[in-house]
Each structure stands twice: as structure tokens, then as C-alpha cells.
C-alpha positions as CSV (number, residue, x, y, z in Angstrom):
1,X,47.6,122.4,168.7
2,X,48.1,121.5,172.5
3,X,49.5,125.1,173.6
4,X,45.9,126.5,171.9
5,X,43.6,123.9,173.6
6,X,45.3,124.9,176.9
7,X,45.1,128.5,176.4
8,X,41.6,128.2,175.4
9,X,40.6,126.2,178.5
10,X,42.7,129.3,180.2
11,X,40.6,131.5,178.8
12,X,37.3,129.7,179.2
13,X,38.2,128.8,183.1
14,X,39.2,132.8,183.5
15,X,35.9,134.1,184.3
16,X,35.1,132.1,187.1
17,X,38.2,131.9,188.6
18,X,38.1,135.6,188.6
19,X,34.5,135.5,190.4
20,X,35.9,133.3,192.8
21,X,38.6,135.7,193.5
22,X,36.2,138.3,194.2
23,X,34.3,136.6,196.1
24,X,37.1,135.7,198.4
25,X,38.6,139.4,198.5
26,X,35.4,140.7,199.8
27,X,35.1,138.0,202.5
28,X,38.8,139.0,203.6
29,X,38.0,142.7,203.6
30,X,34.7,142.1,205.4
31,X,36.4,139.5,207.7
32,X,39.4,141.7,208.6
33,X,38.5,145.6,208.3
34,X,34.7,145.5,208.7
35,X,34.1,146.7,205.4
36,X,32.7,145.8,201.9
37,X,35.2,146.5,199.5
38,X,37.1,144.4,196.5
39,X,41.2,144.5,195.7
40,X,40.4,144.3,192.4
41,X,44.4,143.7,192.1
42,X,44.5,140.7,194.8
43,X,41.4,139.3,193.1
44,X,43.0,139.4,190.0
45,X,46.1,137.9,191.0
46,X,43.7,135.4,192.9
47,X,42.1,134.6,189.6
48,X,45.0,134.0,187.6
49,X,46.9,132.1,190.1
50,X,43.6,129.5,190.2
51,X,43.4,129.6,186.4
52,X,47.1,128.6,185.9
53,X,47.4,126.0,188.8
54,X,44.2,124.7,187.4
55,X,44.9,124.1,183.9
56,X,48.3,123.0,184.6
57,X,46.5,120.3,187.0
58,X,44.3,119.7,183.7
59,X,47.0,119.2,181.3
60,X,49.4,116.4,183.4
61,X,45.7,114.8,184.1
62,X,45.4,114.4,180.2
63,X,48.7,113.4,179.3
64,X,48.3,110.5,182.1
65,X,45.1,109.5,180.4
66,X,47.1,109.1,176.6
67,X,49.3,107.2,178.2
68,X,52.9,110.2,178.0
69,X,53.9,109.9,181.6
């Protein structure tokens, strides 16, 4: 029951983690060469990397608030 409440807040959470990772891979590419352009691969990694810290970040929150370390 846990492991599926976590992967759904993974999945919800995915979306906008991805936009963000967008987001900040066109502000590097326009920063650095000039250029508009996405790395839809470092976005992506970007967007997981967010989704995973922050529903790890989400899950010891919860278990401090039932009271299981």
C-alpha cells in the first residue's frame, strides 16, 4: 500500500518536474551557447532526479509525522 501511494505521488509530481527540467535546460543552452534549444535527455534526467529526491523528502516527512523514526 505504501510503495503504490509513493509511486503514485511519483507519477503525479512527474509532469512538473519535467517542465521544470525544461525550463532550466533552455536557460543553460541560452545562457552558455546563445541559442534556444532543449536536451530533452538532460531535462529528463533533470526531471527524474527532482521527482525521486522529492518524493523521497515526502516519504521520511510522513513517517516522522506517524511517529516511525
Amino acid at each position: 500500500m505504501k510503495s503504490n501511494k509513493q509511486f503514485a505521488f511519483f507519477l503525479f509530481q512527474l509532469p512538473v518536474c519535467l517542465l521544470v527540467g525544461v525550463l532550466l535546460s533552455f536557460a543553460y543552452s541560452m545562457r552558455v551557447h546563445d541559442q534556444p534549444s532543449v536536451d530533452w535527455l538532460v531535462a529528463l534526467l533533470l526531471a527524474i532526479g527532482l521527482d525521486v529526491l522529492f518524493t523521497w523528502r515526502n516519504s521520511r516527512e510522513e513517517k516522522k509525522q506517524n511517529g516511525g523514526g
